[in-house]
C-alpha positions in Angstrom: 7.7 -9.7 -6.9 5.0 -7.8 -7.7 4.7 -4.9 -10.4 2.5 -2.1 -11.9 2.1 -2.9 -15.8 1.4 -0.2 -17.9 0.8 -0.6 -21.6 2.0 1.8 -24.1 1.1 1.9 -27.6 2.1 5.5 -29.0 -1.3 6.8 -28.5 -2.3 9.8 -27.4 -3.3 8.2 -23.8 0.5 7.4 -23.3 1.4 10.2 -21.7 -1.3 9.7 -19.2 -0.7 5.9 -18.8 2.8 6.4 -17.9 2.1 9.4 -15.5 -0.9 6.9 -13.9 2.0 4.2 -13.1 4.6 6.6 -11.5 1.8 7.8 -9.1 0.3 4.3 -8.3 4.0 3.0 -8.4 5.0 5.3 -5.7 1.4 4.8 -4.0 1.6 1.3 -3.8 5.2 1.1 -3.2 5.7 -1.2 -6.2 8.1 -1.5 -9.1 6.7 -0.3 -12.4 6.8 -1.9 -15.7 6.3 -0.2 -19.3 5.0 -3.0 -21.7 4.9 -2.2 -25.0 3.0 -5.1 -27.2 4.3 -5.5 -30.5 1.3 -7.0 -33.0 1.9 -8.9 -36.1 -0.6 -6.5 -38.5 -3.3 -8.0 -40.1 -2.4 -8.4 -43.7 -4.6 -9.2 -46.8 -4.2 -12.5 -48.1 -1.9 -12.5 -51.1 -3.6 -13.0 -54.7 -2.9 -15.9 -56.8 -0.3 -14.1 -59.4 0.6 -17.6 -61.0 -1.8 -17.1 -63.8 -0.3 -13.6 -64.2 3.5 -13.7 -63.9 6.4 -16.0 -64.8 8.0 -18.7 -62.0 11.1 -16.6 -62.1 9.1 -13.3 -61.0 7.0 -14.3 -58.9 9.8 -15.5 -56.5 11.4 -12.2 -56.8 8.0 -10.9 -55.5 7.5 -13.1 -53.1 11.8 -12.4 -51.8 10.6 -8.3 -52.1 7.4 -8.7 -50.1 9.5 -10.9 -46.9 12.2 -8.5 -47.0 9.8 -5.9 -46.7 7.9 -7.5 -43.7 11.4 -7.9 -41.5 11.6 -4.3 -42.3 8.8 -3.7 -41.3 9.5 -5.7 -37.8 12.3 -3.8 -37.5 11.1 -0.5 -37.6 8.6 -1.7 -35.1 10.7 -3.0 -32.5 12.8 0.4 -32.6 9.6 2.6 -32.6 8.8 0.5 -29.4 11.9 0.9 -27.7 11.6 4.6 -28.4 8.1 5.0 -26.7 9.4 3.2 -23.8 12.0 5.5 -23.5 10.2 8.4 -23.8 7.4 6.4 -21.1 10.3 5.6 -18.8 11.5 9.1 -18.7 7.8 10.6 -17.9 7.4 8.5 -15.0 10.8 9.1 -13.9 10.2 13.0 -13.7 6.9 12.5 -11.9 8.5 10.5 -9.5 8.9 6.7 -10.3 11.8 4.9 -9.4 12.2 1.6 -10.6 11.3 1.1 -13.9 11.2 -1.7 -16.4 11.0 -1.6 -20.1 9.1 -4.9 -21.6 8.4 -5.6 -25.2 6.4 -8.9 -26.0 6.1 -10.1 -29.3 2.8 -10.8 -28.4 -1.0 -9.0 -29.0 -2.0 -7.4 -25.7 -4.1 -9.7 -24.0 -1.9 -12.3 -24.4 1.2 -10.1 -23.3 -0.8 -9.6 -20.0 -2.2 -13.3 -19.9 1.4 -14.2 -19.6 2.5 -11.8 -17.2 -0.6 -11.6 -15.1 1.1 -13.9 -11.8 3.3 -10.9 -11.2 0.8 -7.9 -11.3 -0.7 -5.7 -9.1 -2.0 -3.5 -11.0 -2.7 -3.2 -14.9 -2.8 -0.2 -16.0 -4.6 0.9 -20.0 -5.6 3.5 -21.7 -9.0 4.2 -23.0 -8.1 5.2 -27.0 -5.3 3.1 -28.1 -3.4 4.5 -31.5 -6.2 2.9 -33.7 -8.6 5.2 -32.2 -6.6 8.2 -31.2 -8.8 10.6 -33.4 -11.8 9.5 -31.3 -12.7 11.0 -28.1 -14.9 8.2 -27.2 -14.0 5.2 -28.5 -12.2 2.3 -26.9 -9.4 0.2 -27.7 -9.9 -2.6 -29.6 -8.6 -4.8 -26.8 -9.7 -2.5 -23.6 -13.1 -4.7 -23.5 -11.2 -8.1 -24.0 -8.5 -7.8 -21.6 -11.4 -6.4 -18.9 -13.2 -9.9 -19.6 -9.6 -11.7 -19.3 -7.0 -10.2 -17.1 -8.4 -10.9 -13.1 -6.1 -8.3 -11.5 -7.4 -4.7 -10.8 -7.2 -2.3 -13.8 -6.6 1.1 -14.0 -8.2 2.5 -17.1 -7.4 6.3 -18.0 -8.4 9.3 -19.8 -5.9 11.4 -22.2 -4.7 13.4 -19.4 -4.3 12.0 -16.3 -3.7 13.8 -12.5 -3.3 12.2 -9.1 -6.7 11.6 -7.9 -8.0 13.9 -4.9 -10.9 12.3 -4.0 -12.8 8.8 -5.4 -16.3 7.4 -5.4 -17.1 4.0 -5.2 -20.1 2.8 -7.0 -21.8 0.7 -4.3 -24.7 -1.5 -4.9 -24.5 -3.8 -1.7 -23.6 -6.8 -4.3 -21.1 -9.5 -3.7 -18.9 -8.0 -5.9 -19.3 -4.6 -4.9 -18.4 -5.4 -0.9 -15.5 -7.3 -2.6 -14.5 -4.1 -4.3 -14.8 -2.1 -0.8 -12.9 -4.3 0.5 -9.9 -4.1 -1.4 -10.3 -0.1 -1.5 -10.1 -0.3 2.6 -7.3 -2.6 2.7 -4.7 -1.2 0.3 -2.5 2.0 -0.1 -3.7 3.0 -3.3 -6.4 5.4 -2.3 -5.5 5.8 1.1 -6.5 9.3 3.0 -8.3 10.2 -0.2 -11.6 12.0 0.7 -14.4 9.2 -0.8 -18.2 9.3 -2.1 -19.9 6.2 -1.5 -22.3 6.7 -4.7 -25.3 4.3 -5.1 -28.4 4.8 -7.7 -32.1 4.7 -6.0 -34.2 3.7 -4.8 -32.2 1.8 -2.2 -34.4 -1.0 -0.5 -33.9 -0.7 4.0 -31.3 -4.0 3.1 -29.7 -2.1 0.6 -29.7 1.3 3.1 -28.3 -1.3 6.1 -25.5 -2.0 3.6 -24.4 1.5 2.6 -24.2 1.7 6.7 -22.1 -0.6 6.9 -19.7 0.1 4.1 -19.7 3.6 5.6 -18.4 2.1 9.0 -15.6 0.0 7.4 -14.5 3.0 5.6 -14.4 5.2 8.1 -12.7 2.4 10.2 -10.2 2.1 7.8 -9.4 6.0 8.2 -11.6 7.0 4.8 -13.6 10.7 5.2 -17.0 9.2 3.5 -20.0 11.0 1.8 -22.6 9.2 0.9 -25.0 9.9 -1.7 -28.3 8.3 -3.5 -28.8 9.2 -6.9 -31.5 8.9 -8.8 -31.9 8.4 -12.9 -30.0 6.3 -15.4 -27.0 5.0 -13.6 -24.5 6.6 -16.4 -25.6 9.9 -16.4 -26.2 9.9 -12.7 -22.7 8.9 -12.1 -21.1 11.0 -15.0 -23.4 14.2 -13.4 -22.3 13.7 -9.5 -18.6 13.4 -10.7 -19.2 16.8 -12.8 -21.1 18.2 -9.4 -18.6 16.9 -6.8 -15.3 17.2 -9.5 -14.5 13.2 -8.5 -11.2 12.6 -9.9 -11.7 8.2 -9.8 -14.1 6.0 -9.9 -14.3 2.5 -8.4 -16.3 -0.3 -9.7 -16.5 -4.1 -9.4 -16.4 -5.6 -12.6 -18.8 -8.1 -12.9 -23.0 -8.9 -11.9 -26.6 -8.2 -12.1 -27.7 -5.3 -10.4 -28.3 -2.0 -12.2 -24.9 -0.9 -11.6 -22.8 -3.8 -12.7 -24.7 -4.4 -15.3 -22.5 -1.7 -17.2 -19.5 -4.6 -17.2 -21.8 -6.9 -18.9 -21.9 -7.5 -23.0 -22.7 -4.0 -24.9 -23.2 -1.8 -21.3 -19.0 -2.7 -20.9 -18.2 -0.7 -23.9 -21.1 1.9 -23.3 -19.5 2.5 -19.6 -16.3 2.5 -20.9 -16.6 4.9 -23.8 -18.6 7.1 -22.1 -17.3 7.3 -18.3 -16.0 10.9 -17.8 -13.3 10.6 -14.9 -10.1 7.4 -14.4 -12.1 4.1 -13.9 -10.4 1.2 -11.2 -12.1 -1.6 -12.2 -12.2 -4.4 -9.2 -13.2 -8.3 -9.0 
């Protein structure tokens, strides 16, 4: 069966995270899970004390500093279970309901490596904990499980609402039909009013193609507007979501036009960090 995976860290995008996977639980009909990662931290590399202590205490150290590492495990693995409480009881309010609670020994892209068979969709936060001080900044494993995890993602802001309209940045690519595509055929945005965005100039092969997405949205019961914008594609994008008050945006994740490019090397993390509005990233 499948599920929605959301992942929950205690950061201040948790909230929002949890509230995204109730509504695309109950929009896509499908169970959701809470997955909470717990990460062995990084630790220094002990010093060489032989020179410095006797035998006798430096195994009493050594005894001290394990104990204080199972502690330290411990304490984890409750905090966890708390946050997934507390997650499970926010989507259950807004409407979620059947939920899981899964906690992996395990970092994050791994944890989803593992479980990716069985979802639908993957749902993350923009800050995790380590950067919830930073409006801008990305989680440190945001970029990586983008490059991994093939299934659609979900990536959110610190406050998250039920979309009320989309835009799909369309480029007439490959990937980008693939991503229209998947956006006609499933529930998750279904009757939501949608801007087919692209950034000019459009060649007449690029203008047949906006045509003809058009037509299969429309077909597939979408209200479309289309629009060419002109500019860097960032701030074109971030300035007609401002305009038009675009709650989503849809992307495919990977190419070589001037859209796409943004889900290559540095221009991922630029897109990502920078992106004003929920991104549902597409292969």
């Amino acid at each position: 069966m499948h599920t929605i995976i959301a992942c929950i860290d205690g950061s201040a995008s948790t909230e929002a995270i949890s509230l995204a996977g109730a509504w695309a639980s109950q929009r896509l009909e499908q169970p959701l899970t809470l997955l909470h990662a717990l990460e062995k931290p990084a630790t220094p590399p002990a010093a060489d004390l032989s020179g410095a202590i006797g035998l006798g205490s430096r195994e009493h150290l050594l005894e001290e500093l394990t104990a204080l590492d199972e502690r330290r495990e411990r304490l984890a693995l409750e905090h966890g279970k708390h946050l997934l409480q507390a997650a499970e009881a926010t989507a259950r309010a807004a409407g979620a309901a059947e939920v899981t609670q899964r906690q992996r020994h395990d970092d994050l892209v791994g944890s989803l490596a593992e479980l990716e068979e069985e979802a639908r969709l993957v749902i993350l936060g923009r800050q995790g904990e380590d950067h919830a001080a930073e409006q801008h900044a990305i989680g440190s494993h945001l970029e990586s499980v983008v490059r991994r995890i093939q299934r659609p993602i979900l990536v959110t802001l610190r406050a998250f609402r039920p979309p009320r309209s989309f835009m799909i940045a369309f480029d007439g690519s490959d990937t980008a039909q693939k991503a229209l595509s998947r956006v006609a055929g499933s529930p998750l945005l279904a009757g939501l009013p949608c801007h087919l965005v692209s950034v000019g100039p459009l060649s007449e092969e690029q203008q047949r193609q906006v045509s003809e997405a058009t037509a299969t949205l429309s077909g597939a019961g979408f209200s479309v507007t289309t629009a060419t914008l002109e500019g860097e594609v960032q701030t074109a994008l971030n300035r007609y979501h401002r305009e038009q008050q675009v709650d989503l945006m849809v992307m495919g994740a990977w190419g070589h036009s001037r859209i796409r490019q943004f889900f290559v090397g540095s221009n991922t993390t630029r897109m990502l960090s920078q992106a004003e509005m929920t991104l549902l990233l597409l292969r």
